[in-house]
C-alpha positions in Angstrom: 51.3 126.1 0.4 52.4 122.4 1.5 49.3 121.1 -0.1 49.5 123.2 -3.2 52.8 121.7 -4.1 51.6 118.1 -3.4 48.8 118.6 -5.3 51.0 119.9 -8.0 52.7 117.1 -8.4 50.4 114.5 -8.1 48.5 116.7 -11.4 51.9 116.2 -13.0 52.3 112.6 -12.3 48.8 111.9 -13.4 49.0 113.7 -15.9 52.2 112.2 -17.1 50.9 108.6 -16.7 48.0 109.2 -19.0 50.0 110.8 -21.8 52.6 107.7 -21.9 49.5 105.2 -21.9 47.8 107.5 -24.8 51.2 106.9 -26.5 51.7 103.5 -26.4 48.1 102.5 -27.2 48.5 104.7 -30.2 51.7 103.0 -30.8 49.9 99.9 -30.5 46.8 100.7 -32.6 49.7 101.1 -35.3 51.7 98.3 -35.1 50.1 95.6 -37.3 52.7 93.5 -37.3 50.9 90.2 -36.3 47.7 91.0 -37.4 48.2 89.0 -40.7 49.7 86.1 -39.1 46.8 85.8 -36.8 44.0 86.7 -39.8 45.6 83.6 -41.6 45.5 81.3 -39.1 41.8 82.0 -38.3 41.0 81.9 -42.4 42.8 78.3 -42.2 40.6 77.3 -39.6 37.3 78.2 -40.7 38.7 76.6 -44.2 39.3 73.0 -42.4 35.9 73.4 -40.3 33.7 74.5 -43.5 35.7 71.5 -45.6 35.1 69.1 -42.4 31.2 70.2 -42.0 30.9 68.8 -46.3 33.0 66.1 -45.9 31.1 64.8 -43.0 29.6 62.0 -44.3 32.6 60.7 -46.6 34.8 61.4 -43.5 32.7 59.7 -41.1 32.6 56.0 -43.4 36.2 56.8 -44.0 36.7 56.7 -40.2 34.4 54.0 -39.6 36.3 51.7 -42.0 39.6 52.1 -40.5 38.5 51.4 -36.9 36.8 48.6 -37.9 40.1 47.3 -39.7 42.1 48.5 -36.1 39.7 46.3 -34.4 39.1 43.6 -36.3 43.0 43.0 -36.6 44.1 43.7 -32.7 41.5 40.6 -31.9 
């Protein structure tokens, strides 16, 4: 009888727990409140990574210049 009631409650604890995680994942599946931050900040990324990739070459001389000029005027 001892057991019974133990068992009892561990079932209702268990049971409990699972239906309060089921709740706040759905709760969570629903809140899309910083999904669009985080969708623009990895659409700005891959903008300056695609940009930098057909750039490279104009970028790179660019880059060259100016630490020749660095050097050239520390000496």
């Amino acid at each position: 009888m001892r057991r019974n009631r133990k068992m009892r409650t561990l079932d209702r604890l268990y049971i409990g727990g699972k239906t309060r995680m089921a709740q706040f994942i759905n709760g969570l599946k629903r809140d899309e409140s910083g999904v669009s931050s985080i969708v623009a900040t990895v659409l700005l990324i891959l903008i300056v990574v695609l940009l930098t990739a057909i750039f490279w070459d104009n970028l790179q001389k660019w880059f060259e210049d100016i630490w020749k000029r660095i050097l050239g005027e520390s000496i």
